[in-house]
C-alpha positions in Angstrom: 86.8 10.2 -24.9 82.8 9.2 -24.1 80.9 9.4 -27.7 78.7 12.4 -26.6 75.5 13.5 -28.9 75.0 17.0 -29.1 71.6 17.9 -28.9 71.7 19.3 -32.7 72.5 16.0 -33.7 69.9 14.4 -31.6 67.4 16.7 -32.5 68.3 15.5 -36.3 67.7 11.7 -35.5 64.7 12.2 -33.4 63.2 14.2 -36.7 64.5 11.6 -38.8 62.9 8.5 -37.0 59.5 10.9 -36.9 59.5 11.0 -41.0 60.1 7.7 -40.8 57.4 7.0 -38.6 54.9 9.4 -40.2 55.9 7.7 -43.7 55.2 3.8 -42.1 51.6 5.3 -40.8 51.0 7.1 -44.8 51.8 4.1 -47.0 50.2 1.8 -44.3 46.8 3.8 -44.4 47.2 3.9 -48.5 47.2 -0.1 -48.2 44.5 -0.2 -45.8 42.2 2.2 -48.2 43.5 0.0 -51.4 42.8 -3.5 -50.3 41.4 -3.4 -46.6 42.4 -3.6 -43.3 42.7 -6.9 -42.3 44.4 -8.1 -45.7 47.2 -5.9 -45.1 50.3 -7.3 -43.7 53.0 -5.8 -41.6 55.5 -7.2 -44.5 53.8 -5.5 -47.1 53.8 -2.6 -45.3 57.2 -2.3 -44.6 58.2 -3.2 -48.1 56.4 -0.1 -49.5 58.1 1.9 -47.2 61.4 0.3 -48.1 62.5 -1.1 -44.8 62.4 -4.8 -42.8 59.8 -5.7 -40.4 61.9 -5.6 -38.2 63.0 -1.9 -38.7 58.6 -1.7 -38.7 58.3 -3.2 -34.8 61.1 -0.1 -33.8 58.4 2.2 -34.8 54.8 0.6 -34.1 54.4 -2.4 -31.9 51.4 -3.8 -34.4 49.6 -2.8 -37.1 46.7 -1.8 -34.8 49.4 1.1 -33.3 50.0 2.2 -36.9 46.6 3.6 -37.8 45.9 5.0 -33.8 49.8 6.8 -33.6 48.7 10.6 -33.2 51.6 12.8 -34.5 49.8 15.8 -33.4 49.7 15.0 -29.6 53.0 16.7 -29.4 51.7 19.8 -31.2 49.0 20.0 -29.0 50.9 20.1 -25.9 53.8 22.7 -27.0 51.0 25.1 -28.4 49.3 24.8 -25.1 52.4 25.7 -23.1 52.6 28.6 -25.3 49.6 30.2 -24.2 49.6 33.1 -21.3 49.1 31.3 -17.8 46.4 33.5 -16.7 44.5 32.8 -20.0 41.1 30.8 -19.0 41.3 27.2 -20.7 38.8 26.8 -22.6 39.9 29.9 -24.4 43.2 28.5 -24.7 42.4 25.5 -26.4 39.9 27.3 -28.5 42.9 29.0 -29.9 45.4 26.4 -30.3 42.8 24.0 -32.5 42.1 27.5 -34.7 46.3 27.4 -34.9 46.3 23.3 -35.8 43.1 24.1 -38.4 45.8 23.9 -41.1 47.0 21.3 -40.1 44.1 19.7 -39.6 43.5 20.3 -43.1 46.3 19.3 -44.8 45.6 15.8 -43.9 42.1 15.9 -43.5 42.3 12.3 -45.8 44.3 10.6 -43.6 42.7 11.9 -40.4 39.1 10.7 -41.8 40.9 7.4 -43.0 42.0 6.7 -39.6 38.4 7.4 -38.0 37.2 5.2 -40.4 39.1 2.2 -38.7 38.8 3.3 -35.2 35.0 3.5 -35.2 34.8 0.4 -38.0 37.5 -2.4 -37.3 36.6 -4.5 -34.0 40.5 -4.3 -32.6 40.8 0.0 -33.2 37.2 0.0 -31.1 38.4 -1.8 -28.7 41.4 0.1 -28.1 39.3 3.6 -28.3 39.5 4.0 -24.6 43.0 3.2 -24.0 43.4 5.8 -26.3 40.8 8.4 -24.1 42.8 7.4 -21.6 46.1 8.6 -23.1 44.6 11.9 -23.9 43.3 12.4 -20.6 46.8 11.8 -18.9 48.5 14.4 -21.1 45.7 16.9 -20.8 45.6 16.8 -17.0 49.5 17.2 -16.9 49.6 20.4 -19.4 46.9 21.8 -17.5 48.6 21.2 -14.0 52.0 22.5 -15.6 49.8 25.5 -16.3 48.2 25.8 -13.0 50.2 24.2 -10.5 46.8 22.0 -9.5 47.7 18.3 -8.9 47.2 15.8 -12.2 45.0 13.6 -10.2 42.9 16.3 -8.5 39.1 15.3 -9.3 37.8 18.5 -10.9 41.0 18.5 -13.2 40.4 15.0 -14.2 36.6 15.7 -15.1 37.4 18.7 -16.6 39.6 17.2 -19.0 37.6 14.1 -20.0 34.5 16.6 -21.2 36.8 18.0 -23.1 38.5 14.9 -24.6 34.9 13.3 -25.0 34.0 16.5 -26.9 36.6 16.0 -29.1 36.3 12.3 -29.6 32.5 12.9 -30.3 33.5 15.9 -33.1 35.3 13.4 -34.7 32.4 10.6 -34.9 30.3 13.7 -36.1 33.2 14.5 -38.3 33.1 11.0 -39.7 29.0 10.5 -40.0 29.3 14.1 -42.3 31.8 12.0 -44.0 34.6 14.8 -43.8 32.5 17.6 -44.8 32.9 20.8 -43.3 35.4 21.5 -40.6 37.0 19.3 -38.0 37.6 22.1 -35.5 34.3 23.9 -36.1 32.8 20.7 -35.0 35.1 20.3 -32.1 33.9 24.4 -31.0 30.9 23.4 -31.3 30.8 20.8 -28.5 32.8 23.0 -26.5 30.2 24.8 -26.5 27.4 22.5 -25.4 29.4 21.9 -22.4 29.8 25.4 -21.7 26.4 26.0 -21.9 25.5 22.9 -19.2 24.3 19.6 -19.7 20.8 20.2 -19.9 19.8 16.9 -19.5 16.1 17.6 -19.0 15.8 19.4 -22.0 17.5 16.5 -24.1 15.5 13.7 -22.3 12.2 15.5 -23.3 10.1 14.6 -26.6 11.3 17.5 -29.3 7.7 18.9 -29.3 6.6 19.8 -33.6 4.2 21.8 -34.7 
């Protein structure tokens, strides 16, 4: 008989590999914060997660992939399918950051760990716009699941890079408050610069006191 896996049991590895993985990125993160980024090793990594290196390179390609791995991509995407079709967008994704707040929250550490070597460590920075990049090619394909527009059409493309550039500039915000306050407020609060327009006039003119 062919060895079959039932989808129970392959939803059971698939959870299993993601502790795993989530547990590699945790300790690797604690290492980074004890003794520094470049001083940790893959080795020692894996050893305080109790497996080989090699076991490490089925998970993460490098150490750089440990600290930019974004388990809540997946989140994202299955809470934005969730919302009514006919909803507007930017009300949709308004609501499924309020639903990841707790999230958010619960490893606020971690998260503000992690921005601290993508914005700080020369390799993460460089790597920052691969990682745009990513976002943008999942964004435009949940939002042309939603409205059967093409990935690649233009205004779906721009749309989604505001948006992923608001985000990505909550977090720097995030970051220079040094964690304070709240990640998602921040990310609202872009939002809603961009809904109000790009007044670039107003910006580009001397802030008048007095």
């Amino acid at each position: 008989m062919p060895n079959t896996i039932t989808p129970l049991a392959q939803g059971l590895r698939e959870r299993k590999k993601q502790k795993t993985r989530e547990s590699i990125q945790r300790e690797a993160m604690r290492l980074f914060e004890m003794q520094g980024y470049e001083e940790t090793t893959i080795e020692q990594i894996a050893a305080a997660v109790e497996i080989s290196p090699s076991t490490f390179f089925n998970y993460f390609p490098s150490k750089e992939d440990v600290v930019l791995y974004d388990a809540y991509d997946p989140v994202l995407a299955s809470l934005l399918m969730e919302r009514p079709a006919d909803e507007p967008l930017s009300i949709s994704f308004r609501r499924v950051l309020e639903e990841m707040g707790g999230i958010f929250e619960r490893d606020r550490e971690i998260i503000l760990a992690r921005a601290r070597l993508w914005f700080g460590v020369p390799a993460l920075r460089a790597r920052l716009w691969e990682e745009v990049e990513k976002a943008q090619v999942l964004m435009s394909g949940l939002i042309a699941q939603r409205s059967g527009r093409d990935a690649e059409d233009f205004e779906t493309r721009v749309t989604v890079m505001v948006m992923v550039s608001a985000a990505m500039e909550a977090m720097h915000e995030w970051l220079r408050r040094d964690g304070q306050g709240s990640f998602v407020d921040l990310v609202n609060q872009a939002l809603d610069m961009v809904e109000a327009g790009a007044r670039l006039d107003e910006i580009a003119s001397p802030k008048h006191t007095g």
